[in-house]
C-alpha positions in Angstrom: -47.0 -11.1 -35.0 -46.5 -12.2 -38.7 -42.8 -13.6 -37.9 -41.1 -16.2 -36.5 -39.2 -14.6 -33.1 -35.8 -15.2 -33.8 -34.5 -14.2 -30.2 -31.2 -14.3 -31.0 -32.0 -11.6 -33.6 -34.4 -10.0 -31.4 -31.7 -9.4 -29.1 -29.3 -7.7 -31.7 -32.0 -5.6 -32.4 -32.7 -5.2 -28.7 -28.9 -3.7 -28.9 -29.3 -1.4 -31.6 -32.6 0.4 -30.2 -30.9 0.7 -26.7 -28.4 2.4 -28.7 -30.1 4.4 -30.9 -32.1 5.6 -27.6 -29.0 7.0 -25.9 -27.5 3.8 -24.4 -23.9 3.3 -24.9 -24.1 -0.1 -24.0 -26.7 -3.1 -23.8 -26.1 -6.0 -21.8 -28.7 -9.2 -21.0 -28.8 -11.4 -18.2 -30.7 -14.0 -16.5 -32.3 -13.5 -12.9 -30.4 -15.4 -10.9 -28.6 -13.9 -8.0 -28.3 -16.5 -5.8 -24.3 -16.4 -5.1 -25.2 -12.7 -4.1 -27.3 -13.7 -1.4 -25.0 -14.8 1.5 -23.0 -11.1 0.4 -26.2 -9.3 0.9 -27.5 -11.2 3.9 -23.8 -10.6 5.6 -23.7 -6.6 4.6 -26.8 -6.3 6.1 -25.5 -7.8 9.2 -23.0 -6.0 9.5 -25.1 -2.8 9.6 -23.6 -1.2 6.9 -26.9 -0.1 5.8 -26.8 2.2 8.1 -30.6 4.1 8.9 -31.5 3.2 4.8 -33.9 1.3 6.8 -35.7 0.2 3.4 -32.7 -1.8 2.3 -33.3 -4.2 5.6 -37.0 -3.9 4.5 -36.6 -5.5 1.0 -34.2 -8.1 2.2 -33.4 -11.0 -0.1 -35.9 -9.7 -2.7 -33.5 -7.6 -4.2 -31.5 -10.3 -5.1 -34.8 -12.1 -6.9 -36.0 -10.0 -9.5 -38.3 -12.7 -10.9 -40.2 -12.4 -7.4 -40.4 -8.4 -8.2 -41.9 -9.2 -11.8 -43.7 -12.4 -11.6 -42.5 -13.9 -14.9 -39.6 -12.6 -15.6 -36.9 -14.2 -17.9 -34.4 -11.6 -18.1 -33.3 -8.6 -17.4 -31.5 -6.2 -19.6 -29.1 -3.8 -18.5 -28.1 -0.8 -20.1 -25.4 2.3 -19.3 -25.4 6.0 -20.2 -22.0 8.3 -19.8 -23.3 11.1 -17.5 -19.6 12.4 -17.1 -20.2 16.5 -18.2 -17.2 18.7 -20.7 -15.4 20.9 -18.1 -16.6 19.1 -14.7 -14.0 21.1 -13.0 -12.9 18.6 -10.1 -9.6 19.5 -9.3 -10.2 23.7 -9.2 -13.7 23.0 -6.8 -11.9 20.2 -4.8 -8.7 22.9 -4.5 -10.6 25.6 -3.4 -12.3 25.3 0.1 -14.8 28.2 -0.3 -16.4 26.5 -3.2 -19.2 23.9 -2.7 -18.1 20.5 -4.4 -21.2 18.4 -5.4 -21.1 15.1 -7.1 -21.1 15.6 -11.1 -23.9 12.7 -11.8 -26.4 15.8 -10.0 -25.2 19.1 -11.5 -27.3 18.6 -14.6 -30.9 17.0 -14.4 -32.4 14.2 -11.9 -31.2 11.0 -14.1 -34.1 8.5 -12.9 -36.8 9.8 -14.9 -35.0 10.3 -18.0 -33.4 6.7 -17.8 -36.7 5.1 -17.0 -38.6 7.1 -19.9 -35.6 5.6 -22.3 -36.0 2.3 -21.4 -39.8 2.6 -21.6 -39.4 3.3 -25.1 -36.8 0.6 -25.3 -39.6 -2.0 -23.8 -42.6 -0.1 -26.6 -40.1 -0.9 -29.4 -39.4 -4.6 -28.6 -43.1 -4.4 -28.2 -44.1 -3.3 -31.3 -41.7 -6.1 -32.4 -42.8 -9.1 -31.0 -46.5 -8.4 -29.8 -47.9 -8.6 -26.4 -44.6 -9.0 -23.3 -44.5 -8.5 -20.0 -41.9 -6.2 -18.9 -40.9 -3.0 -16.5 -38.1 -0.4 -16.2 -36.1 -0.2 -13.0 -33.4 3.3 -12.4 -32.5 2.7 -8.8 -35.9 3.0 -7.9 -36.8 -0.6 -6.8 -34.7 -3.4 -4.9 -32.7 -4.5 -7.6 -29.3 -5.3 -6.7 -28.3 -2.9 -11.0 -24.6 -3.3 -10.9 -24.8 -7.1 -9.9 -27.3 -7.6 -12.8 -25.2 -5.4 -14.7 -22.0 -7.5 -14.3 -23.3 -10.0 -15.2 -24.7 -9.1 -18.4 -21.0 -7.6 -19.4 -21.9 -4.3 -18.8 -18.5 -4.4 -16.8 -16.7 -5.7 -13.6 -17.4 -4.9 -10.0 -14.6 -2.7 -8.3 -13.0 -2.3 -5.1 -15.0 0.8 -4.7 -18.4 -1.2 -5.1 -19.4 0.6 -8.8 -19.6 -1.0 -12.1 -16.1 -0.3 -14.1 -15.7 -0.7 -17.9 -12.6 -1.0 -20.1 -13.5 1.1 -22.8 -15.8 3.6 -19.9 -14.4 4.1 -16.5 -17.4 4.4 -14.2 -18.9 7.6 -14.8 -22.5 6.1 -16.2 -25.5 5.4 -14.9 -27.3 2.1 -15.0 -31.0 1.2 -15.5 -32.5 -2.3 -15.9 -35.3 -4.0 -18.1 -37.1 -6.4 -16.7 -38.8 -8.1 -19.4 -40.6 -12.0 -19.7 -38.8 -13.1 -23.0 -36.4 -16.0 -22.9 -33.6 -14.0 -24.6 -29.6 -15.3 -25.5 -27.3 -13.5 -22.7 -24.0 -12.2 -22.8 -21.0 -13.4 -21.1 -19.8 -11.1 -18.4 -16.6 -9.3 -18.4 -13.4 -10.5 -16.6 -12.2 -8.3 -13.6 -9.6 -5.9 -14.0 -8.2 -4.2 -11.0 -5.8 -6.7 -10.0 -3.6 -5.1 -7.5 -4.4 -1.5 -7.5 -5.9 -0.2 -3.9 -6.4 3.6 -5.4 -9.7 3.8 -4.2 -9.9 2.5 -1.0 -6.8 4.4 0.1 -8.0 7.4 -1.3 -11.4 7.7 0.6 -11.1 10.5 3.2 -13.7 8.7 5.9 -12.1 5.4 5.1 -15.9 4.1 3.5 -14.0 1.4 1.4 -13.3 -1.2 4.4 -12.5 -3.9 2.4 -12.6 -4.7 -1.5 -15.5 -4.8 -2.5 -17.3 -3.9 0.6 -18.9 0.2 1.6 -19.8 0.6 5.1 -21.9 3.6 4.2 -21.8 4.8 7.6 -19.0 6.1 6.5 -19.4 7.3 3.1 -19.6 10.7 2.4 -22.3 10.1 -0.3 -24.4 8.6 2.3 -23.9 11.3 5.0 -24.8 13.9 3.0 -27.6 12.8 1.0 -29.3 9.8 3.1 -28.6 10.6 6.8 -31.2 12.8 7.9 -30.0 13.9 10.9 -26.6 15.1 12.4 -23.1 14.3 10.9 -21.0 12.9 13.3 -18.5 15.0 14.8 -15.9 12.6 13.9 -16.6 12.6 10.0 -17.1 16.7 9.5 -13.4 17.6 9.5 -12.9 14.7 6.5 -15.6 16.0 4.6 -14.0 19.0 3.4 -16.1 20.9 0.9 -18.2 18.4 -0.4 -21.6 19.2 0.3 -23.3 16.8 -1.9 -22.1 13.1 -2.8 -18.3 12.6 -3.0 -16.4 11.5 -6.3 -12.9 10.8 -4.6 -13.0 6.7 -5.5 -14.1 7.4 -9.3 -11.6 10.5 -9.4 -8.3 8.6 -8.5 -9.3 5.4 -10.8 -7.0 4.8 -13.5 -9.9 3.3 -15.7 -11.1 6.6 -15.9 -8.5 7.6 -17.9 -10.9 6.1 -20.5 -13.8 7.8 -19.4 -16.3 9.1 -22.2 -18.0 12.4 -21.8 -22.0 12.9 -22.1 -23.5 13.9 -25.0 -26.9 14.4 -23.2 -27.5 18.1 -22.8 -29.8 17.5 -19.8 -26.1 16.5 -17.7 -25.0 19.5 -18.7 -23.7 21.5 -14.9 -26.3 23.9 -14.0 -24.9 27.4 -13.6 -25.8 27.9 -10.2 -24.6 24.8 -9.1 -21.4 24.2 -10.9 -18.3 25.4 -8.5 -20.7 28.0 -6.5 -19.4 29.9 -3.5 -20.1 28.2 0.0 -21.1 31.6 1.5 -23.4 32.5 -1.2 -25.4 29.1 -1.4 -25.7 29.1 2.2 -27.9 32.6 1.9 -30.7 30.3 -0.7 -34.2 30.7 1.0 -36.0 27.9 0.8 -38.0 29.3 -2.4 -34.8 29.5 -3.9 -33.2 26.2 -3.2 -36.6 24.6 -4.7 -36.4 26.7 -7.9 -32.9 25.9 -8.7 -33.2 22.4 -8.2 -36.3 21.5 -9.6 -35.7 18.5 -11.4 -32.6 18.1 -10.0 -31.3 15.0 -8.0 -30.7 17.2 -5.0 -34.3 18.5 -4.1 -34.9 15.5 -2.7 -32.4 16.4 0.6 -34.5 19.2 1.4 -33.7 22.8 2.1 -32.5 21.9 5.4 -29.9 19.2 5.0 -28.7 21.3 2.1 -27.9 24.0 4.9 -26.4 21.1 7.0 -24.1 20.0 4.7 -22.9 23.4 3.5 -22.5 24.9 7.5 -20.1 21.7 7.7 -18.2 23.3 4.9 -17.6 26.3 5.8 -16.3 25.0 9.0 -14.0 23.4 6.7 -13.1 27.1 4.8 -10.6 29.5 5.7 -11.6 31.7 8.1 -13.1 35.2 7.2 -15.7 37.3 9.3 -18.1 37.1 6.5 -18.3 33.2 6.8 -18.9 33.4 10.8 -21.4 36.2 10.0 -23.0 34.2 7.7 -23.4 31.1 10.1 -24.8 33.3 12.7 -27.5 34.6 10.1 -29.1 31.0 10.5 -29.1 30.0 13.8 -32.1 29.5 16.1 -34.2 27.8 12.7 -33.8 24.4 13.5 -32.0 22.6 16.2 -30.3 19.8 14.1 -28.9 23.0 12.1 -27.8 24.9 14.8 -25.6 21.7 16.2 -23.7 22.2 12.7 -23.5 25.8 12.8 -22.1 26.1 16.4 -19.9 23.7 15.4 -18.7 25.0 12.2 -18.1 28.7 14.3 -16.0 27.0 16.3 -13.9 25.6 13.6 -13.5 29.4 12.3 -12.2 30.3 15.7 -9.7 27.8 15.5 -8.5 28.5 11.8 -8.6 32.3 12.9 -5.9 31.5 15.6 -4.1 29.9 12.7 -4.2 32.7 10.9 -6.4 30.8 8.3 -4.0 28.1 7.0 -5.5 25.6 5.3 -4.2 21.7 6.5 -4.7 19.9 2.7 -4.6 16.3 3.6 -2.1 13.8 1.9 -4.8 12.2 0.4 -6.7 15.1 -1.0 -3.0 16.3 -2.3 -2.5 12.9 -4.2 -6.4 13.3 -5.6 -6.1 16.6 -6.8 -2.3 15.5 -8.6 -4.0 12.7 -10.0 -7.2 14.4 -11.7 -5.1 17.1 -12.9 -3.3 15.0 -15.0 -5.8 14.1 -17.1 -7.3 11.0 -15.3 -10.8 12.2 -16.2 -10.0 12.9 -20.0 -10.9 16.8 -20.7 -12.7 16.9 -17.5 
């Protein structure tokens, strides 16, 4: 190094790189978490965890990053829009034969793209400063990201748990730097939900049980991609035709009425898996499931939770013969499955005595208003 390291300079730099890397926004922090301890300690408690055993495992050391990284200073915290042109939520939610699946995994798996960006990020500073210590974190690690990332002004922590921003909405992703250099930080932002209960009286399983607080147990994102057994009975019904994540508390947020769009081509929705028919993604062979989503965020469910999830919805359809033939076609492969399939006939009966009307809930009517006026902007 031939400089003096201005770090207050550094870090303007540190900005513009991120930036110039894809990043729409760059945040720094310190590492200490220690007011999100007792939060932690209690959630975990509380169960809420649910069987994501690994988050017991870890404990307090996701609150400790400088015990992850022996030497770390501080971590910086950056954001990247994911939210793809003509996302399509009100026409897949409307229509129960289509397969809804959160829009951060219609396009490519975000982790490794994220962590190769802020390798670069941690090469440049690098190449700027000489020898550091640092590593790059995309939910990968314990790292508590969004309460690092609210405190480096990334944004605020709302009701629904996820990082909002004034000028963003939610729909980004977050990765973290953790790097060894005693750099300025930045002052976090001020919360802005004041009143509004949108989101937690808008999620169909009733996730949201107090501000703030996710008992994934009940979260749709958590029974479809991390339970790896059977649904329970109690949940299917509210489920509807999500078959992969849920976006409801994002959707009926009026900060997304702010919400930027991706300019990252690897978000863009995959063909096959942008408002697909239940029936016909029900009938993938395994060979085909894995060729679709390679390098997708959904692979790593497996072929058979896939068909879990999707038998649940199309106990949710309409009824039609081809949909009861269809569930038939796959039973005796797995017993797990064949709990969700039986089940899923029997809803079919009972729509077919109803001569296949569909019960919208209140809350799925006042969703589907909402995003169809606009609240995701040209989404």
């Amino acid at each position: 190094m031939t400089h003096p390291l201005d770090l207050n300079q550094l870090a303007q730099h540190i900005k513009q790189w991120g930036q110039s890397l894809g990043f729409q926004q760059v945040g720094i922090c310190d590492t200490d978490l220690s007011a999100e301890e007792p939060k932690l300690q209690a959630w975990l408690d509380k169960q809420y965890h649910g069987e994501m055993e690994w988050m017991a495992r870890h404990g307090m050391l996701r609150a400790r990053p400088h015990e992850l990284l022996p030497g770390t200073l501080r971590v910086i915290s950056v954001r990247m829009n994911y939210l793809p042109a003509k996302a399509a939520f009100a026409s897949t939610l409307q229509n129960p034969n289509l397969g809804y699946i959160s829009r951060y995994a219609l396009g490519r798996d975000y982790h490794k793209l994220l962590r190769q960006r802020l390798k670069k990020l941690g090469d440049q500073i690098q190449a700027y400063c000489g020898e550091l210590n640092f590593r790059p974190f995309v939910d990968s690690a314990p790292v508590m990201e969004r309460a690092l990332a609210s405190k480096a002004g990334i944004g605020w922590v709302g009701k629904h748990s996820l990082i909002l921003n004034r000028e963003a909405g939610s729909w980004f992703f977050l990765g973290e730097l953790l790097i060894d250099l005693p750099l300025p930080v930045d002052e976090p932002q001020q919360e802005q939900c004041g009143r509004c209960v949108a989101c937690i009286t808008t999620c169909p399983t009733g996730a949201i049980v107090a501000p703030y607080t996710v008992d994934a147990r009940r979260c749709i994102s958590y029974l479809t991609i991390e339970l790896e057994g059977a649904i329970p009975e109690e949940f299917r019904p509210l489920l509807g035709n999500r078959i992969y994540g849920c976006d409801d508390c994002q959707l009926i947020c009026p900060w997304n009425r702010f919400s930027q769009l991706t300019d990252e081509d690897d978000f863009s929705p995959r063909a096959a898996l942008h408002a697909p028919q239940l029936i016909d993604l029900f009938g993938w062979t395994e060979e085909k499931f894995l060729r679709i989503t390679e390098g997708s965020a959904i692979r790593r469910i497996g072929h058979l939770r896939w068909l879990r999830n999707i038998a649940v919805a199309l106990g949710n359809a309409p009824y039609q013969d081809a949909v009861v033939m269809a569930l038939r076609s796959r039973l005796e492969q797995n017993a797990m499955l064949d709990e969700h399939i039986h089940w899923a006939i029997e809803q079919q009966w009972i729509r077919r005595e109803a001569q296949g009307v569909e019960v919208q809930t209140m809350q799925k009517k006042r969703l589907v208003r909402a995003v169809e006026k606009g609240l995701p902007r040209d989404a």
